[in-house]
Structures are given as C-alpha cells and as structure tokens.
VOMAR-374539 format. One record per residue (C-alpha): residue number from 1; residue in one letter; x, z, y. Coordinates in nm, 2 decimals, decimal comma, padded with zeros to 4 digits. Each point is the difference from the previous one (the first is absolute). Last residue first. Layout:
N
<NUM 'A' <X Z Y>>
...
// end
This chain:
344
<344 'X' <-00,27 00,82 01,39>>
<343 'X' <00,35 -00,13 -00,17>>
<342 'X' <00,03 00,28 -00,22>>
<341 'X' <00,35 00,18 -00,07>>
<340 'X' <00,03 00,28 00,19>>
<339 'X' <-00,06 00,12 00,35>>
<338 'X' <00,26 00,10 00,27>>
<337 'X' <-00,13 -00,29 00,21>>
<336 'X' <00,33 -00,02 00,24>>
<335 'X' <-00,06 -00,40 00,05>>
<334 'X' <-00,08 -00,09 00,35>>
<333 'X' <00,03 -00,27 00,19>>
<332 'X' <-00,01 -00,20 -00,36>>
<331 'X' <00,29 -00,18 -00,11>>
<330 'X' <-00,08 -00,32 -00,20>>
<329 'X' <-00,03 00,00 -00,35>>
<328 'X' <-00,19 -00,24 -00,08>>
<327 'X' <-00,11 -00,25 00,38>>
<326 'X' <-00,18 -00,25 -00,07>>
<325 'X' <00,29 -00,27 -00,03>>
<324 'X' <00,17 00,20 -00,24>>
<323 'X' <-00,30 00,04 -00,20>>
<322 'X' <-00,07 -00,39 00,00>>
<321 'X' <00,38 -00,05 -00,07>>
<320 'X' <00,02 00,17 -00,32>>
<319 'X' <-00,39 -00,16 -00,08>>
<318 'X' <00,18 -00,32 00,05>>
<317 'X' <00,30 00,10 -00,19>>
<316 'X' <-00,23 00,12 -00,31>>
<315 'X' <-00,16 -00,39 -00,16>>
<314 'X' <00,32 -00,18 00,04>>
<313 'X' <00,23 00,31 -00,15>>
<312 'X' <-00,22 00,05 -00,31>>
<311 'X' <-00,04 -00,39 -00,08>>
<310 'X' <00,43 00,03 -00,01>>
<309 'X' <-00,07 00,32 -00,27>>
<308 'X' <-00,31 -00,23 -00,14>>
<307 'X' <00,24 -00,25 -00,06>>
<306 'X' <00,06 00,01 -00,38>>
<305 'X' <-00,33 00,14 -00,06>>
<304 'X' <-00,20 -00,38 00,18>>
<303 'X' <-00,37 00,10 -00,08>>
<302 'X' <00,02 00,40 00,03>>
<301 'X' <00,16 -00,09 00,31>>
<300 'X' <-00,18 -00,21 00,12>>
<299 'X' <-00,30 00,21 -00,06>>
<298 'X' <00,13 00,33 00,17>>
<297 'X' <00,05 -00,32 00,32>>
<296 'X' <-00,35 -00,06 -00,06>>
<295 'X' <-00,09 00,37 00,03>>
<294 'X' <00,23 00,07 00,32>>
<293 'X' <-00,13 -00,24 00,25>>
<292 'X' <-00,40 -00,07 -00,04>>
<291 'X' <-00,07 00,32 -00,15>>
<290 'X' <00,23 00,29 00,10>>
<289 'X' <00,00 -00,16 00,39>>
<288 'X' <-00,38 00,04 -00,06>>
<287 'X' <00,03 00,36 -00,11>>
<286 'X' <00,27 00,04 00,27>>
<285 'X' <-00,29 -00,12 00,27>>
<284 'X' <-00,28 00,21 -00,18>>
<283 'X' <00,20 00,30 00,03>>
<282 'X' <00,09 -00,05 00,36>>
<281 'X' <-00,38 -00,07 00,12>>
<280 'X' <-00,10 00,31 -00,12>>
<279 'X' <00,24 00,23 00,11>>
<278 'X' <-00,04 -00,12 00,34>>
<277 'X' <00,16 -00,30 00,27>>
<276 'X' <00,24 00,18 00,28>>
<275 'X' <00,08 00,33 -00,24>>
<274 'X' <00,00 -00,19 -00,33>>
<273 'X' <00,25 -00,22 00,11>>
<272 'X' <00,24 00,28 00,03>>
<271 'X' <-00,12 00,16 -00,32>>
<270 'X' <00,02 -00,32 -00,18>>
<269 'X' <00,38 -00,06 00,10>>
<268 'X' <00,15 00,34 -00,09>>
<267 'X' <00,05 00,27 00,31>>
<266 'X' <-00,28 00,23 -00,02>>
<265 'X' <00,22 00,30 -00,10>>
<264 'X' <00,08 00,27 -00,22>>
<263 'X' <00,30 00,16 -00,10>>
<262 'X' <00,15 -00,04 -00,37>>
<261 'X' <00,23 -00,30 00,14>>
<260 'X' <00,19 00,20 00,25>>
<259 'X' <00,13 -00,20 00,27>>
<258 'X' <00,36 -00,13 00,00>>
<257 'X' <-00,07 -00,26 00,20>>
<256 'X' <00,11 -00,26 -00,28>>
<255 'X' <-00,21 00,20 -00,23>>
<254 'X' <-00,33 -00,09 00,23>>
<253 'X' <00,06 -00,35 00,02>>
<252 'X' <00,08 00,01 -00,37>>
<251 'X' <-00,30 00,19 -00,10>>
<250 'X' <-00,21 -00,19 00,23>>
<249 'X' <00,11 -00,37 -00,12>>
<248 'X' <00,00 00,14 -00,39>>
<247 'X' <-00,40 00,12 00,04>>
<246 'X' <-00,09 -00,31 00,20>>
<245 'X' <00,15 -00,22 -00,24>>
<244 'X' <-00,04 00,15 -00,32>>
<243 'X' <-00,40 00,12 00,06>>
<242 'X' <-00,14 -00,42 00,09>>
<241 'X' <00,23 -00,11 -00,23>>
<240 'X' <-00,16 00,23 -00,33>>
<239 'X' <-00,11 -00,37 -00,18>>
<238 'X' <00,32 -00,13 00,07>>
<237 'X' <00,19 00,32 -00,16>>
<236 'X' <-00,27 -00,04 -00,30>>
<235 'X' <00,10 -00,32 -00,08>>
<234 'X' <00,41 00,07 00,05>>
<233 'X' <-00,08 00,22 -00,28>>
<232 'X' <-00,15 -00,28 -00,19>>
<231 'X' <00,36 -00,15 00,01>>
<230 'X' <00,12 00,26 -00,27>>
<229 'X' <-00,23 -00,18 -00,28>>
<228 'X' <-00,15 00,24 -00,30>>
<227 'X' <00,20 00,33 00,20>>
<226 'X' <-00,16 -00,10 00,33>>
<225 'X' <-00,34 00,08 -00,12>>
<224 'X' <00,09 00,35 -00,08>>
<223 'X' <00,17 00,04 00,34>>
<222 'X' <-00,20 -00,14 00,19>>
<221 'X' <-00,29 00,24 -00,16>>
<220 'X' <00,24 00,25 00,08>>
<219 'X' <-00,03 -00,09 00,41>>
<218 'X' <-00,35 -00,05 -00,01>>
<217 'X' <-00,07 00,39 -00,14>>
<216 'X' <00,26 00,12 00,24>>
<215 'X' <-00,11 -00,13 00,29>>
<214 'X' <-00,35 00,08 -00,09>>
<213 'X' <00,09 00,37 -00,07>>
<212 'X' <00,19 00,05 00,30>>
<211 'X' <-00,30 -00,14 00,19>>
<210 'X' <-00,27 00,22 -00,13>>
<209 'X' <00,12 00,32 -00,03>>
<208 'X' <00,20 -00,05 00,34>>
<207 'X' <-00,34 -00,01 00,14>>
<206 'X' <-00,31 -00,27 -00,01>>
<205 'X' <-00,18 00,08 00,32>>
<204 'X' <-00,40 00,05 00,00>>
<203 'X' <-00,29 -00,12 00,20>>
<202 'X' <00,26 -00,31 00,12>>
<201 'X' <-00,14 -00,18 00,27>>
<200 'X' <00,15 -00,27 -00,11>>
<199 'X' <-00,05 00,01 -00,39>>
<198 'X' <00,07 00,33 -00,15>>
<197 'X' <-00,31 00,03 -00,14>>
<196 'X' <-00,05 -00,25 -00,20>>
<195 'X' <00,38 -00,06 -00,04>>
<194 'X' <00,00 00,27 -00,26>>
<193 'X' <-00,19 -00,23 -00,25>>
<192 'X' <00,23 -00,28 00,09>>
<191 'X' <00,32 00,21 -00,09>>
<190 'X' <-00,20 00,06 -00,33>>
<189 'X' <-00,02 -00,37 -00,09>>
<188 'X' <00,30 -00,09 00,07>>
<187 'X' <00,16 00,26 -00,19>>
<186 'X' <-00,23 -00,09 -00,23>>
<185 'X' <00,16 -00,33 -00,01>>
<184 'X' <00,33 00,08 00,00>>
<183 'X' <-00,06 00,19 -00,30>>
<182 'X' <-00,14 -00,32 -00,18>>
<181 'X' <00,27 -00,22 00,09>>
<180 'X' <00,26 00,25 -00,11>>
<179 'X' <-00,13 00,06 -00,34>>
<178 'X' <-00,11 -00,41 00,03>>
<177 'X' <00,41 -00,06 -00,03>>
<176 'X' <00,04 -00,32 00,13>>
<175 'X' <-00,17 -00,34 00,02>>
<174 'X' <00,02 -00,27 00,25>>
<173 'X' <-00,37 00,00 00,17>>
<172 'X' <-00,06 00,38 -00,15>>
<171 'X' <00,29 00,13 00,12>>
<170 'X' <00,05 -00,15 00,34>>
<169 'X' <-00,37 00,10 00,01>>
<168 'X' <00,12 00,35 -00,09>>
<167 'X' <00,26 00,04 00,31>>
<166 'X' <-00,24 -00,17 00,24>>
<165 'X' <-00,25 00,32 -00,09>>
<164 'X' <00,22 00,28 -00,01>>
<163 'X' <00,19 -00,15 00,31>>
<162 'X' <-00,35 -00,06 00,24>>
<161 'X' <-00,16 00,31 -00,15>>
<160 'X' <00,31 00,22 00,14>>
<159 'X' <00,04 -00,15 00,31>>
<158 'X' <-00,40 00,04 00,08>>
<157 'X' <00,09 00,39 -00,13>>
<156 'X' <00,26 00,03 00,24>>
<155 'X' <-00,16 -00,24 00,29>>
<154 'X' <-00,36 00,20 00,01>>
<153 'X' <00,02 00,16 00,31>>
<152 'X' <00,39 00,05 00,16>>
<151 'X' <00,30 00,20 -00,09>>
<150 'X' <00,07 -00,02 -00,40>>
<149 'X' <00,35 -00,26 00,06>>
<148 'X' <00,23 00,34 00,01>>
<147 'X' <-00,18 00,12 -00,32>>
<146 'X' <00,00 -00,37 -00,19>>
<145 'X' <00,37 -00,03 00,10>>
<144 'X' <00,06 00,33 -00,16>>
<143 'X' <-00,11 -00,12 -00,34>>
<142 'X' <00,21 -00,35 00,04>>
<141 'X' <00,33 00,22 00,03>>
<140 'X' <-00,10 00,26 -00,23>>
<139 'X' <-00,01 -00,30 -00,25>>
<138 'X' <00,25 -00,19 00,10>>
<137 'X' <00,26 00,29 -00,01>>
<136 'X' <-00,10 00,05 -00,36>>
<135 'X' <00,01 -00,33 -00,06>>
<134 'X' <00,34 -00,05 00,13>>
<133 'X' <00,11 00,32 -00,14>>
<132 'X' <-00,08 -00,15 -00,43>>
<131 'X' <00,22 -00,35 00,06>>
<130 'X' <00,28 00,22 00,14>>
<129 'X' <00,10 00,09 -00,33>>
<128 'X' <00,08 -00,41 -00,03>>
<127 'X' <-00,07 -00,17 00,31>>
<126 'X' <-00,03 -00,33 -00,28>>
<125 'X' <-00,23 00,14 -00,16>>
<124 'X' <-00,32 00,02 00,28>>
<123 'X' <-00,34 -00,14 -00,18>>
<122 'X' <00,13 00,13 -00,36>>
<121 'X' <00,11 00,33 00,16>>
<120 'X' <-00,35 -00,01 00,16>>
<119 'X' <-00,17 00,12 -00,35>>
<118 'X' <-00,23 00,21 00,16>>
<117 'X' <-00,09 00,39 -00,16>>
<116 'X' <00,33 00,13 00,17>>
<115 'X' <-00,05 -00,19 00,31>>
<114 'X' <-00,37 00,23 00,05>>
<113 'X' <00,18 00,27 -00,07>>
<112 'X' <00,27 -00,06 00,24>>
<111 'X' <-00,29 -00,14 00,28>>
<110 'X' <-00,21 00,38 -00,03>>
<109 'X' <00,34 00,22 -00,01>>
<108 'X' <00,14 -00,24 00,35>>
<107 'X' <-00,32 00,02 00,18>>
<106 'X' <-00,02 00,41 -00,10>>
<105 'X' <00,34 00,03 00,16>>
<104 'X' <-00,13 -00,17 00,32>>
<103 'X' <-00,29 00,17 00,06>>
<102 'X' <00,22 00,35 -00,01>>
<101 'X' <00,24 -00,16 00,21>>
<100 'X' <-00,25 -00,08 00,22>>
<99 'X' <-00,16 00,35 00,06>>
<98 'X' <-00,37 00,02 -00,16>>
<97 'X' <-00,27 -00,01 00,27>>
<96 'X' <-00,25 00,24 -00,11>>
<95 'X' <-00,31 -00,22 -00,13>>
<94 'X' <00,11 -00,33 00,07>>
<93 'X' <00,32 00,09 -00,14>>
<92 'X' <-00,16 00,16 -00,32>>
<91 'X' <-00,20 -00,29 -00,01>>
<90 'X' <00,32 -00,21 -00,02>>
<89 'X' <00,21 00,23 -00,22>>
<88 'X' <-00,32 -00,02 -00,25>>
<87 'X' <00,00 -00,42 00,03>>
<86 'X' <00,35 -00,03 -00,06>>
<85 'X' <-00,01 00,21 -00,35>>
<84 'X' <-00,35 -00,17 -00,11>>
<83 'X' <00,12 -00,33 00,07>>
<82 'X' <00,36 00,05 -00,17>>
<81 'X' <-00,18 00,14 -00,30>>
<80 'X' <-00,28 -00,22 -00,03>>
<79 'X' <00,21 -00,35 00,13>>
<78 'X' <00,26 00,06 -00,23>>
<77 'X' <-00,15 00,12 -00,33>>
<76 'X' <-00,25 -00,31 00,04>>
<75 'X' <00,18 -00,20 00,02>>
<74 'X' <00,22 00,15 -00,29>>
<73 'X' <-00,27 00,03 -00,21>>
<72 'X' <-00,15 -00,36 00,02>>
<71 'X' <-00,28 -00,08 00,24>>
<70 'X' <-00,27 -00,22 -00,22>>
<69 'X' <-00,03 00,21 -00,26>>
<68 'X' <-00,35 00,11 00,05>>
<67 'X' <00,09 00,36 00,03>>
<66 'X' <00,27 -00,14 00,22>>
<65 'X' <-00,20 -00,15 00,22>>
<64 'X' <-00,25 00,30 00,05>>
<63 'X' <00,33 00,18 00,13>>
<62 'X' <00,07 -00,24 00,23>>
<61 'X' <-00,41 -00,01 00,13>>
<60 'X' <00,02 00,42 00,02>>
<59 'X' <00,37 -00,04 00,25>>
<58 'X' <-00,18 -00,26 00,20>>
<57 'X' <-00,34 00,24 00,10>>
<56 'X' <00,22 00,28 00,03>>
<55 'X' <00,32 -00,14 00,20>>
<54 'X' <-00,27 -00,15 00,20>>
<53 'X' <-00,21 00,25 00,07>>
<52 'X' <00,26 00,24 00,09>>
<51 'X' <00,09 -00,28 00,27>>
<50 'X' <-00,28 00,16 00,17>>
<49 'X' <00,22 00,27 00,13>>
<48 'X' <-00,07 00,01 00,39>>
<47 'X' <-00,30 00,06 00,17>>
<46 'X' <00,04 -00,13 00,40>>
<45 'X' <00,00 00,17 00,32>>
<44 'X' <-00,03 -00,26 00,25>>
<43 'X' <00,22 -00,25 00,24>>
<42 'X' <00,19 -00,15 -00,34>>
<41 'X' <00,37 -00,16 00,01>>
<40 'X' <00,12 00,34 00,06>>
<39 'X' <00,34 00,07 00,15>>
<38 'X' <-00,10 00,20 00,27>>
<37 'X' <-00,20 00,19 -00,21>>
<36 'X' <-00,31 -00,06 -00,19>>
<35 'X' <-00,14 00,29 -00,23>>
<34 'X' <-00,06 -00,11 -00,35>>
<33 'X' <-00,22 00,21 -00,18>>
<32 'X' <-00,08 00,18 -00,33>>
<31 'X' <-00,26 00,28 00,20>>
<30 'X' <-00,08 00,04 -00,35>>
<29 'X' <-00,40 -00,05 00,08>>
<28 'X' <00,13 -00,36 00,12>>
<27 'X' <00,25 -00,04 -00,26>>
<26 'X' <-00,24 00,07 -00,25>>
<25 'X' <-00,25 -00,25 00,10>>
<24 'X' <00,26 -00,25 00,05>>
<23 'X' <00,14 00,05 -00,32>>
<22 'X' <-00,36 -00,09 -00,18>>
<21 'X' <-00,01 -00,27 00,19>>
<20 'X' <00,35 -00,10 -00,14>>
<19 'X' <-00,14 00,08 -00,33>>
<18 'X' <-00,30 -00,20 00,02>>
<17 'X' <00,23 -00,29 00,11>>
<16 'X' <00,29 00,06 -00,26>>
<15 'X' <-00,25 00,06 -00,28>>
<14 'X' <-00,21 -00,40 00,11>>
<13 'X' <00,32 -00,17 00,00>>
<12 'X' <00,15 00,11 -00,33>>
<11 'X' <-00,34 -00,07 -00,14>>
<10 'X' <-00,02 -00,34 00,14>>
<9 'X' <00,38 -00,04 -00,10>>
<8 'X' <-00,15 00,17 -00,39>>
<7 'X' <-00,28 -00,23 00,00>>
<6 'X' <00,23 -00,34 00,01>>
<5 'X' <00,24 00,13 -00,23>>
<4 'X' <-00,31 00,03 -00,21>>
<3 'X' <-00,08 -00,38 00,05>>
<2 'X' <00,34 -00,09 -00,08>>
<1 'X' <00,05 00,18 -00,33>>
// end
C-alpha cells in the first residue's frame, strides 16, 4: 500500500504541474490576466487561475483514495463537495468578480456540508448546539485567511505544502487517521506541482480558486483529525502560525479603523516586507520560520496533548509580535482601492 501511495503523490504532482502549464497556456490566449493596480504586489500582467490545477490534480488523488479505501466516505464526502463548491465560486470570482456576499454565502453552504459529514460534536460537546457553528465559522474563517494571505509568488501554495505535509508526518510519526494523512499529502503534493510555476517570478498566479480551496481542504482535514484527539487541532493552528498571526493582526488593525475588510490592500506583514526585500526571498524566510520554529513546536504538541493548547500559545506570540513589529495592518497613505477581494 505504501509504495502505491507513493506513485499516486508523484502522480498528483506530475497532473497539477502539466495542468498548471496547461492553464498558463490558456490563460495567455484567454487574455485570463491579472492587471496590477495600485494595490498590486506584482509590477507585470500576470495569468491567474492556476489554482484550478490544484483543486483538479488533489480533488482526482482523494477520489483514488477512496476507491482504494483508504479515505473513508465521509472524508471524502466533505472535502469533494465542499472543495468543488468553494473552488467554482472562486474561479467564478477570478473570472467575473463575484460580490462578497455572494462569496461568502457559498463559504458558509461548502463548510455546513462539510461539518455535517465530520463528527466535531464529539471534538466540541460541551458548547452544546453551538459545537456544530464553531466549525462552521472556523472553517470559512480559515478559508478566507488563505485568500487574504494569497498576495505574493509562491507563499500560498509553499504554505499549503508546508501544513499538508507537517500535518501527515505528525500522523505518521504518532499515528492517526492515514485517510487524512494520505489526503494531506497529495494536497501537498499537488500544491508543489503548481508551485513550479508560480515560484518567484511567478509565470502564473494561483486565484481565489486555488486558495479558498486549500484553506478549506486543510482546515476540514483539522477537523477530521481533531475528532480522534481534540489537541491535534491546536497542531495544525501551530503549523498555519505564519497565516493566523499576520492575517488576525491586519484584520483587527484594520476593523479597529473601521475599514472595510472585503477591500484590497498591501497592508499584511509579508507584503510590506516583500516590497523592500522581494517575493522570493519572503517566501523562503516564512518557509524557514515554518520549519525550524513552527514544526517542532506542531511536534511538541503532538508529543505532550495535554499542553499542546499552552505549547500553542509559546510557539504563536512571537510570530504575533513579529507581525506587529513589521508593520500588519498599518494605515496606508492611501487606501480607497475600490477592488475586491484579492491581495495582488
């Protein structure tokens, strides 16, 4: 079984890269583009939509692991049907720029039917009725967090592989559920076939299509994995760090100002160190603050459950602070963009 788990995340990897190229070739003859505005992150006219690839390529490897019986049906219920329902309004909004409340609807429809095929009631009892909305709101929560955090080369999809990946090692090197270890992992897989091309300089943008879906996708398999041991959701919050704090410091700096939240901007952490040091060198800075802070901490607390909610705090306050510190959130000179939701 292992050796053909192994061929289908070199498969996985292999579809999403083709395709992606293949989406780039469209795109081009499409005239699929990104303009850059004012509140761009990218200089140049830029392909968008390659996420498709990775909805695709990861979607086909779920559904392969639950003709092999490896992904039960409700996993596999919940990430296929939620995925497929947030990853049409997001390349529908890359396409034609859907209006929020539209987006948001569709969140909320994708993460109810994916909490209705999760046992989380067993992970949350003692909120009672409330134990099914908390989810719920996580869910499009976390999913939305991926979209505002999609704004420069190759750290959505780097993100992505870096979670999906940690998340089934923690599985594998303690034990879990292998359904969810083994979609994470072509996840991982797929989100590293897209990153080809969308490495700094980026051939080809990912799109709401893309990052919705990942958040979402990593943010049920918490879920799922959570319901065998509730501390392993606190796992996969230290393993998303890097997202949670500069995504919460901006929203709240921005809420406190009474800014609109569906407007776009340049105002998180990595876009304003992006601007002085490159898209390039930002990504691989988070994915080395990923690996040598925020993975052994996700160990520690798959090691020590009991105090992985305490572990949780010691390992997310710094990166709290670090965002603080460079500047999330801060008022811009100018912040009238009239353009939707997408950070480039």
């Amino acid at each position: 079984m292992t050796d053909w788990l192994y061929i289908l995340d070199a498969g996985t990897f292999l579809v999403s890269m083709l395709l992606t190229k293949l989406l780039l070739i469209f795109a081009l003859s499409a005239g699929f583009i990104d303009i850059p505005n004012e509140r761009s992150s990218h200089a140049f006219p830029t392909p968008r939509g390659g996420g498709t690839a990775i909805v695709v390529a990861s979607l086909t490897a779920v559904t392969v692991l639950k003709l092999i019986a490896l992904v039960d049906g409700r996993l596999f219920a919940a990430l296929v049907g939620g995925g497929i329902t947030v990853g049409t309004a997001g390349f529908l909004d890359d396409r034609s720029s859907l209006p929020a409340h539209v987006r948001l609807i569709v969140h909320f429809v994708a993460a109810t039917w994916a909490v209705a095929w999760i046992p989380v009631g067993d992970v949350l009892s003692q909120f009672g009725w409330t134990s099914y909305v908390i989810p719920v709101l996580g869910i499009v929560w976390f999913l939305n967090i991926f979209n505002f955090m999609d704004g420069i080369d190759g750290i959505a999809g780097s993100e992505a592989a870096f979670i999906c990946a940690g998340l089934a090692l923690m599985l594998k090197i303690w034990g879990g559920n292998g359904g969810v270890s083994a979609a994470a992992m072509v996840t991982a897989f797929a989100s590293l076939g897209f990153l080809v091309w969308n490495w700094s300089p980026a051939r080809i943008f990912m799109g709401d299509v893309g990052s919705g879906f990942l958040g979402f996708v990593i943010a049920v398999l918490g879920l799922d994995t959570a319901h065998e041991a509730a501390s392993r959701l606190w796992t996969v919050l230290i393993l998303a760090g890097v997202f949670l704090a500069d995504s919460s410091v901006t929203l709240i700096r921005r809420a406190l100002r009474g800014e609109s939240l569906v407007i776009a901007h340049r105002m998180h952490a990595y876009q304003r160190w992006a601007r002085s040091m490159g898209h390039g060198k930002v990504t691989a800075l988070v994915l080395a603050i990923n690996c040598c802070w925020l993975l052994p901490w996700a160990a520690a607390s798959m090691n020590w459950p009991a105090a992985a909610g305490r572990i949780a705090v010691v390992a997310l306050a710094p990166l709290i602070v670090l965002a603080i510190f460079l500047g999330a959130g801060r008022a811009e000179l100018r912040d009238t963009s009239e353009n939707p939701l997408g950070e480039r």
